[in-house]
N, C-alpha and C positions, 0 to 999 in steps of 0.2 A: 442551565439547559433543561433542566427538567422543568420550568417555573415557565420557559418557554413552550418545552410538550402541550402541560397541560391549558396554556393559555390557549393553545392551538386546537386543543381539543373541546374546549369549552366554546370557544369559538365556531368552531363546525356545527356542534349540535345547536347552535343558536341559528346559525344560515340554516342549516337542514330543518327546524321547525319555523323558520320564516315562509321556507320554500314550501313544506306542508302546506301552510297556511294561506298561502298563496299560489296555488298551484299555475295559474298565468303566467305567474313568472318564467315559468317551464319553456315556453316560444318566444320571448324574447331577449336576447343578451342582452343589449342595450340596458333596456328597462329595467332589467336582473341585478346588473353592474351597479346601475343608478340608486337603486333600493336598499342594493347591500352595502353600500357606501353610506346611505341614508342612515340606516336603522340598526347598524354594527362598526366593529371597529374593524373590519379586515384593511382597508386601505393602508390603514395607523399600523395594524399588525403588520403587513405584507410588505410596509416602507420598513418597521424595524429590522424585521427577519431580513430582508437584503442588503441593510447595513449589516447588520453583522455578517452576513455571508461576504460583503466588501472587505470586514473588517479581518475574518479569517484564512481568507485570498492571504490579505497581506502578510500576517504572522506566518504563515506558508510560505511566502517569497522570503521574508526575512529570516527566517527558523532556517531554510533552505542555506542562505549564505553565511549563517553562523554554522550550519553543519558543514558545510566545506570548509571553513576554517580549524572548525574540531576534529575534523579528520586530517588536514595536514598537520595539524598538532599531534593527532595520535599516530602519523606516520614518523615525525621525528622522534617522540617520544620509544618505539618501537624502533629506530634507527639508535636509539642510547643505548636501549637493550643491547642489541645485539655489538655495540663496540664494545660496552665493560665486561658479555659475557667472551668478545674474542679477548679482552685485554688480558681478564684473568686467566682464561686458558694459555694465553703464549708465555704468561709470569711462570704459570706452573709449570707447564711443559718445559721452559727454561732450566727449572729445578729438580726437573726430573720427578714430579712429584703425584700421587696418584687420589691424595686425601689429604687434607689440611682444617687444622679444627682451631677455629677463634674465638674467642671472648663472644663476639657476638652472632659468630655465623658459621658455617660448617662446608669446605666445599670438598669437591670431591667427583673423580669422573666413575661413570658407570658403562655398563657395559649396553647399549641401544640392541632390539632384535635386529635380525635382517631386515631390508628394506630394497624395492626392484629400483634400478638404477636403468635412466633410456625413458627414449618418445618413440615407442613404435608405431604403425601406421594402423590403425585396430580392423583396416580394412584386408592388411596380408596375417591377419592372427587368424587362427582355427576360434571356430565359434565355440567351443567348450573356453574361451580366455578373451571370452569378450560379453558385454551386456549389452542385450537387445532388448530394446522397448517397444511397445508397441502401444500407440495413443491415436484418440480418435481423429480426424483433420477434417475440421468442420466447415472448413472452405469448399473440399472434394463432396460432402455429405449435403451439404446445401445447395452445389450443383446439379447432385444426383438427384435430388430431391426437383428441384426445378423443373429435371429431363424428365421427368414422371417415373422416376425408378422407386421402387420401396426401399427403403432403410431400417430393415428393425430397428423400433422404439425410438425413430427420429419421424417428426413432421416437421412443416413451414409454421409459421406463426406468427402473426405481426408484432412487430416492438413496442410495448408500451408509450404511448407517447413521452418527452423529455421537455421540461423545464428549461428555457432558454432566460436566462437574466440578464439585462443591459444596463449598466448603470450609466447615467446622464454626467 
């Protein structure tokens, strides 16, 4: 990646002192395109770079269905958990038993703090037993903004242009 950076960047400053030096080039694309195909490697670079960016798509699709498979692994694995820790609890509880010490392992129940038990509706709780947030909504801000209303420390702005890639 980095080998990539600075390829890119050595590359730039080579179009940008071509363009100096040519300053015509400035009104014409065509001719611009023509030139810097001609007398650099951007084309060669600009075909690499979007192979790999084809090539990282795909590790992202495929990365994606090996994570769904790692997660239902980690969901059953998390399902083991919990049957050997109820297995050992109903052994002991069986034996009446509060503490138990083995060779290799040590169990033993404790005593948990309290904990609120229930789904209340946080809309019938008193606000001293509830969290209120409060965040900007940049849909409303951007309308208002449109209506000609002020918005402290918000303006309009256009979106930088975005790179569209199509691969063939």
């Amino acid at each position: 990646m980095a080998n990539l950076a600075l390829n890119a960047d050595l590359l730039r400053l080579e179009i940008e002192a071509l363009l100096r030096e040519y300053p015509d080039l400035a009104d014409d694309e065509i001719l611009r395109a023509d030139m810097l195909e001609a007398e650099t490697s951007l084309n060669d670079q600009l075909l690499s770079l979007a192979r790999g960016l084809d090539d990282a798509k795909g590790l992202v699709e495929g990365t994606a269905s090996r994570l769904a498979e790692l997660s239902a692994r980690k969901t059953r694995f998390e399902r083991h958990i919990e049957f050997y820790r109820d297995l050992m609890t109903r052994l002991m509880n069986a034996g009446s038993l509060t503490k138990i010490i083995l060779p290799e392992v040590s169990l033993f129940f404790r005593n948990n703090p309290q904990k609120v038990v229930g789904d209340p509706d946080p809309n019938e709780l008193p606000d001293d037993l509830v969290r209120i947030t409060r965040e900007m909504n940049k849909t409303a801000i951007k309308e208002a903004l449109q209506a000609g209303r002020v918005v402290p420390g918000c303006v309009l702005s256009n979106a930088p242009p975005s790179l569209t890639v199509r691969i063939k």
